[in-house]
C-alpha positions in Angstrom: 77.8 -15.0 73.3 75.2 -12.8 72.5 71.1 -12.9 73.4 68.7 -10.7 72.8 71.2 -7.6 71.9 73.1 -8.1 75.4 76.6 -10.1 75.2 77.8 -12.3 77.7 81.9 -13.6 78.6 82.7 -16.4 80.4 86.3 -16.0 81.1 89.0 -16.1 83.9 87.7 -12.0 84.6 84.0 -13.2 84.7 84.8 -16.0 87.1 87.6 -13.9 89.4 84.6 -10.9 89.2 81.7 -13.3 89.9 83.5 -14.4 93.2 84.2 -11.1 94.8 80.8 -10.8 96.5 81.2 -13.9 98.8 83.1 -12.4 101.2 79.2 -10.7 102.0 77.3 -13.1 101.3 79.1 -16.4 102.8 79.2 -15.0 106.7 75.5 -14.5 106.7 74.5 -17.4 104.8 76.3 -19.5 106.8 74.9 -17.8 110.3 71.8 -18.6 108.7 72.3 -22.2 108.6 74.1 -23.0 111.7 72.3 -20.4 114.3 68.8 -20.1 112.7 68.7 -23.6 111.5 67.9 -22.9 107.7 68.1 -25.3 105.3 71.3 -24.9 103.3 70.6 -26.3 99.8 67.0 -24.0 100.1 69.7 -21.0 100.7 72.7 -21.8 97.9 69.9 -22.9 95.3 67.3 -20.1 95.3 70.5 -17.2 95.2 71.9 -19.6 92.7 68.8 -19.7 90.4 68.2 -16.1 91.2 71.6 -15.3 90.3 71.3 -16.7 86.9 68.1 -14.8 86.1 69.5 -11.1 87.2 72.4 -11.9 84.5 70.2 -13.0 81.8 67.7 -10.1 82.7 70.2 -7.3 83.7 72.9 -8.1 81.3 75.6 -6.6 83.5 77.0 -8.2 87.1 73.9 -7.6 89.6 74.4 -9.2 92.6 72.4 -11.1 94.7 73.0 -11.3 98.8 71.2 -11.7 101.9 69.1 -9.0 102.9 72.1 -7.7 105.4 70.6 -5.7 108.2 67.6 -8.2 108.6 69.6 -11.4 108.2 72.0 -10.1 111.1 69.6 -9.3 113.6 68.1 -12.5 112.5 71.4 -14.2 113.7 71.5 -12.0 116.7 68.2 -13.2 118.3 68.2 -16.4 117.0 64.9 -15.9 115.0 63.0 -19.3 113.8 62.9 -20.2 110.0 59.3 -19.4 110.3 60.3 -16.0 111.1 62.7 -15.6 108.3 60.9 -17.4 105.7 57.8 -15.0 106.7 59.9 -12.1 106.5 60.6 -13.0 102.7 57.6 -13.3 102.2 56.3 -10.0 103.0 59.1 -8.0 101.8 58.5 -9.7 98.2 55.3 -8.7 98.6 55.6 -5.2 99.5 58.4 -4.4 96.6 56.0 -6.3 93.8 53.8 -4.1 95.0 56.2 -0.9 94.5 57.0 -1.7 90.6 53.2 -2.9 89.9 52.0 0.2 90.8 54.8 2.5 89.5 55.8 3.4 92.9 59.4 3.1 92.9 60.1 6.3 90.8 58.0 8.6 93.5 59.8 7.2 95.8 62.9 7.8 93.8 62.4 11.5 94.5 63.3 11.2 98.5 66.9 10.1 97.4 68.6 13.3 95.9 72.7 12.7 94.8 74.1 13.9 97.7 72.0 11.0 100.2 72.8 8.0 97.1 76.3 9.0 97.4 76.3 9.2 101.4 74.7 5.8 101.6 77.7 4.7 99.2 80.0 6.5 101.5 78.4 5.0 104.7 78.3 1.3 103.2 81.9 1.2 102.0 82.7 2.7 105.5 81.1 -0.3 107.1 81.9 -3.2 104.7 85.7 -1.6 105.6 84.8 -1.9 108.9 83.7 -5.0 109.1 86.0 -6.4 106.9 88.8 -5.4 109.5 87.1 -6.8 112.4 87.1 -10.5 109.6 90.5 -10.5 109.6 92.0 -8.8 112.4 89.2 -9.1 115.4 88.9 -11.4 118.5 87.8 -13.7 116.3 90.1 -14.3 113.6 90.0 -17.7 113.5 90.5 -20.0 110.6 87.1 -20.3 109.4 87.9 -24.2 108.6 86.5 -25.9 112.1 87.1 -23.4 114.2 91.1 -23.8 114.3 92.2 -20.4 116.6 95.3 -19.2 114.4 97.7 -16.4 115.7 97.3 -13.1 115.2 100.9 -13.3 113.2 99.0 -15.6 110.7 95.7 -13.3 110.2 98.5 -10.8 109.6 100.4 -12.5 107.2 97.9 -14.3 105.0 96.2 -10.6 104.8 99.4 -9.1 104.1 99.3 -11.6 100.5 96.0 -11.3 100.2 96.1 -7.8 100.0 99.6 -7.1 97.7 97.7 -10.2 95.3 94.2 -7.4 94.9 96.8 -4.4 94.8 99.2 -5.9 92.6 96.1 -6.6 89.8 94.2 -2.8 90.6 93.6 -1.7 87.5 94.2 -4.7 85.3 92.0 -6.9 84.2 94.7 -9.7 83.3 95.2 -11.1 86.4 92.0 -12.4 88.1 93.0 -11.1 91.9 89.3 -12.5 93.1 89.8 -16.5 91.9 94.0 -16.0 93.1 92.4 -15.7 96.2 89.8 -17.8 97.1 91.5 -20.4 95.2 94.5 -19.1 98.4 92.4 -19.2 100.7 90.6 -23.0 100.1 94.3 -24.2 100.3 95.4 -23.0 103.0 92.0 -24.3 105.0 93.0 -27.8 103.3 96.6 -28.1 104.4 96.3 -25.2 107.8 92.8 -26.3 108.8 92.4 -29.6 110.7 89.4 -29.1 111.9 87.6 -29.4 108.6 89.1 -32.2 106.0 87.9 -33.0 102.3 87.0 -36.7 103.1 85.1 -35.5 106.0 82.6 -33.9 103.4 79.7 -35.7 102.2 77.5 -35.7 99.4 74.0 -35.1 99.3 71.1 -32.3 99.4 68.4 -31.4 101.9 64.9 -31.6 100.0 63.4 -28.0 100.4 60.3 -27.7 102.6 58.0 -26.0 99.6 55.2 -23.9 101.0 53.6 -20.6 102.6 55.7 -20.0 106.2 52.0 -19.9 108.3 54.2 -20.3 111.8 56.0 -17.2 112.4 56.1 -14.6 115.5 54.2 -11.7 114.1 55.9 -9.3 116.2 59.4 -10.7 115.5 58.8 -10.6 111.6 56.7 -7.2 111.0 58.6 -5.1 114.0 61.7 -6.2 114.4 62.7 -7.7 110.7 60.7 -6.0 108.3 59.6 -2.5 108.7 62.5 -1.1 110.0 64.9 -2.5 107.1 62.1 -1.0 104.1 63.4 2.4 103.9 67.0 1.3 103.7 66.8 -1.7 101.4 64.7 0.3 99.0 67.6 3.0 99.1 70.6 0.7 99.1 69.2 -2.4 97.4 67.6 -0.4 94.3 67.8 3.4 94.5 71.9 3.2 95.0 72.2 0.0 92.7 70.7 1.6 90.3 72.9 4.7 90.3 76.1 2.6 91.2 75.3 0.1 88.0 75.1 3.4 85.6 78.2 4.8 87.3 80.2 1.3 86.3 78.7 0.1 83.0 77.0 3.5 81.6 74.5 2.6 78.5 75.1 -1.4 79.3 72.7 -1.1 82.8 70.3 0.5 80.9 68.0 -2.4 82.1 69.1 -2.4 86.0 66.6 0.4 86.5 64.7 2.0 90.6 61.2 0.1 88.8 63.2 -2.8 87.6 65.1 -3.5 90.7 62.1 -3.2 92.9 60.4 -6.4 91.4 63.5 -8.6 90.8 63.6 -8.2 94.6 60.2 -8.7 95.4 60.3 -11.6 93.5 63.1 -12.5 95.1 62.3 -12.7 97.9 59.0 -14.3 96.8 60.7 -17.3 95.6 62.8 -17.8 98.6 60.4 -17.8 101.1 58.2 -20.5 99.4 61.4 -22.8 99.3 61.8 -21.7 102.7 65.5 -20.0 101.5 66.7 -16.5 103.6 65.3 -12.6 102.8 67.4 -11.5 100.0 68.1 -8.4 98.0 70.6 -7.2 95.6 73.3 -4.2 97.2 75.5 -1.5 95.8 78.0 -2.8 97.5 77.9 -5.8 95.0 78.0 -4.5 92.2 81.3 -2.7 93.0 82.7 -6.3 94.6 81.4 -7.4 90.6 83.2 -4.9 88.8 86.6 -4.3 90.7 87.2 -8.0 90.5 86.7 -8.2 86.7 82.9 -9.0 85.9 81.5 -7.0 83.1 78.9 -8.8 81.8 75.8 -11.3 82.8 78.2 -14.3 82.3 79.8 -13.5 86.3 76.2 -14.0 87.4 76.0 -17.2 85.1 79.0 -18.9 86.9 78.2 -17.8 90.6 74.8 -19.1 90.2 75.4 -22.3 88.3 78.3 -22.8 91.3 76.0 -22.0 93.8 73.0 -24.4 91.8 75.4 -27.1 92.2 76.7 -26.9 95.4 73.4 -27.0 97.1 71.9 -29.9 95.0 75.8 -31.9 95.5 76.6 -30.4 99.2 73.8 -29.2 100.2 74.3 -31.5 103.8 78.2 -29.9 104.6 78.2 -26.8 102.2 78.3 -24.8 105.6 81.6 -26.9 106.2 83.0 -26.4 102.3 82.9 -22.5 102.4 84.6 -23.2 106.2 87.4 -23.7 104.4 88.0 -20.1 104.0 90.1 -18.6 106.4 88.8 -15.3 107.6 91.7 -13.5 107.1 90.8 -14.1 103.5 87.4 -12.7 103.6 87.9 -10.0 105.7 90.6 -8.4 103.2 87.8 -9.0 100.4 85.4 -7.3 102.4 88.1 -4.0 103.1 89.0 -3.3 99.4 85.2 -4.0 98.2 84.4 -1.1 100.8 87.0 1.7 100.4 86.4 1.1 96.5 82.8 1.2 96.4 83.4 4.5 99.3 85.3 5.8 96.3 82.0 6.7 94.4 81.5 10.1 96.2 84.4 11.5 94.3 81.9 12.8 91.4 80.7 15.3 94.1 83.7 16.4 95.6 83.2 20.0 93.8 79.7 20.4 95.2 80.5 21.1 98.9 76.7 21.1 99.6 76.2 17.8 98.5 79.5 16.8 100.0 78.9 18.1 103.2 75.9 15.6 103.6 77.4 12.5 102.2 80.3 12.9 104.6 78.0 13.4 107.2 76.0 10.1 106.6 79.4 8.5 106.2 80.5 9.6 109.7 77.5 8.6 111.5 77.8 5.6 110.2 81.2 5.1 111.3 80.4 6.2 114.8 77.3 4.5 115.3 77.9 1.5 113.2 74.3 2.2 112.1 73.6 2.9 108.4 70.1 3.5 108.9 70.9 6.0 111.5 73.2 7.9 109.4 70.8 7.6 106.7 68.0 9.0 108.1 69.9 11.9 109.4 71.4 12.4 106.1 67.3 12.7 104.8 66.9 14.9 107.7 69.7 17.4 106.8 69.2 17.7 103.6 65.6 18.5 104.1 66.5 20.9 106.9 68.9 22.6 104.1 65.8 23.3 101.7 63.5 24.3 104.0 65.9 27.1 105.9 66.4 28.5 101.8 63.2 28.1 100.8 63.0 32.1 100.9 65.6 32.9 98.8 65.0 32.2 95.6 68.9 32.6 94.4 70.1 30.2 96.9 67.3 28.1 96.6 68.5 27.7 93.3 71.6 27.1 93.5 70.7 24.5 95.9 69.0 22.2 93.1 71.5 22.9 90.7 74.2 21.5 93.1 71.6 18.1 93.2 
């Protein structure tokens, strides 16, 4: 299908691509509901809807995920839906503002190659990380009620999961993203107790439409917001952007900085007012799009319409549906999404400079488990870099052309 000079698929590669995101976006969603109390069908609806508009606009597989750093400290102190809602609110705001006033490309400027491709580097590192701790950690548990399986069963239903994605890398025939979740709902049918079909039950939660007025200011502007700007603006639209050009070349000639900036803001605009969770869209995504077969707007068609309908049909015990998923399953998603997307720094291998800096963010973040951290050493390094060759012209030089 074509519109408006962009074409859109909806095949068994569009649906296996359109799926390979959830294994970020269901473990914070689903904190969401059952720690901070948000309402479910507000969550799956809003990134449904907004889903469905980022493939029409776009054209190309943009994602659409919690806003990651923000939603897990959310989690972690157990912040009200006031909070969160409030939080959405003014980060919509503030990145409207960015593409109204032609902001985002100045700001462009502060994220030179080599710091895109270390925050690449230092995301895939983490999503690899985390993915591990999914599957493998204290608390690999069958998602599906809570059932505690061995450790011989996280290894063994990883083990599959894994040779199903190897055995498809680099073919687009076999869609390795729907084997698996498709997997991975079976075996939380048949393996999972805790958590039964009949004991699912149909049914939304009406959205509570309006302005969040009750909200700790302290919790929302200096703990959830103003320390997650610089990162989300370099992850969510400076390294989309560049990660979007990288897969689909001339096709993501829409998903630009300015462009990403407002779908954001608006975003998270229309989340907040149907009192939904701070989103954003993630470079991380868009490789967990592509590598799983998405090439056009049509993956973001069928995750969205899936999502649509889930929270209007399940909206009471969609927390309990995507329980079905053993973590196992998600956590091997979450590994291969992060050492392909780490994959990107390869283009600068031959520029040791540039290298040099992108490893380094990439190791911090390992270390410290922080990607702000290692990105805000990575700004500091290579700023340190131009200012000690300011002098010399010739390696001054040299030092741009290897940007």
């Amino acid at each position: 299908m074509r519109f408006r000079g962009r074409t859109f698929r909806l095949d068994l590669n569009e649906i296996s691509g359109s799926l390979g995101d959830l294994a970020t976006f269901l473990p914070l969603a689903v904190g969401l509901i059952a720690i901070n109390g948000l309402n479910a069908t507000s969550i799956f609806l809003s990134a449904g809807l907004l889903y469905i508009a980022a493939g029409l606009y776009y054209g190309v597989p943009v994602p659409v995920q919690p806003l990651k750093a923000t939603s897990a400290i959310a989690i972690a102190m157990a912040a009200t839906p006031g909070d969160i809602a409030a939080t959405a609110l003014l980060m919509g705001l503030i990145f409207v503002g960015i593409s109204f006033f032609k902001l985002s490309e100045l700001l462009r400027k502060a994220f030179p190659r080599p710091i895109v491709r270390g925050i690449q580097l230092g995301l895939g590192v983490l999503l690899a990380k985390k993915g591990l701790a999914l599957a493998f950690g204290p608390n690999h548990a069958m998602a599906a009620g809570g059932v505690h399986q061995s450790a011989f069963f996280a290894a063994v239903l990883g083990g599959i999961v894994l040779g199903i994605i190897l055995l498809s890398r680099g073919s687009r025939r076999y869609p390795a993203a729907l084997v698996v979740i498709v997997l991975g709902l079976l075996c939380g049918v048949f393996l999972g107790p805790g958590v039964t079909l009949s004991s699912l039950s149909l049914g939304w939660i009406r959205p509570d439409w309006g302005f969040p007025l009750q909200a700790d200011l302290y919790m929302v502007i200096l703990v959830l917001l103003l320390p997650q700007i610089p990162l989300t603006f370099a992850n969510s639209v400076v390294a989309t952007a560049d990660t979007a050009s990288c897969y689909y070349g001339e096709g993501a000639h829409r998903v630009t900085v300015r462009s990403l900036a407002a779908s954001l803001g608006i975003a998270n605009l229309f989340s907040a007012l149907i009192g939904g969770m701070p989103m954003c869209h993630g470079s991380g995504g868009v490789t967990a799009h592509y590598r799983f077969g998405a090439r056009t707007g049509g993956a973001n068609f069928f995750i969205g319409g899936l999502f649509v309908v889930l929270a209007l049909l399940f909206g009471k015990s969609i927390a309990s549906l995507f329980g079905l998923l053993p973590s196992p399953v998600l956590g091997i998603l979450l590994v291969y999404v992060g050492l392909e997307h780490a994959r990107l720094v390869r283009d600068i291998v031959a520029f040791p400079r540039e290298l040099a800096i992108a490893v380094v963010i990439g190791l911090l973040t390992l270390v410290t488990g922080n990607l702000a951290v290692a990105f805000a050493a990575g700004i500091a390094l290579n700023a340190a870099g131009r200012w000690l060759l300011w002098k010399d012209p010739g390696r001054e030089a040299a030092w741009e052309k290897s940007s």
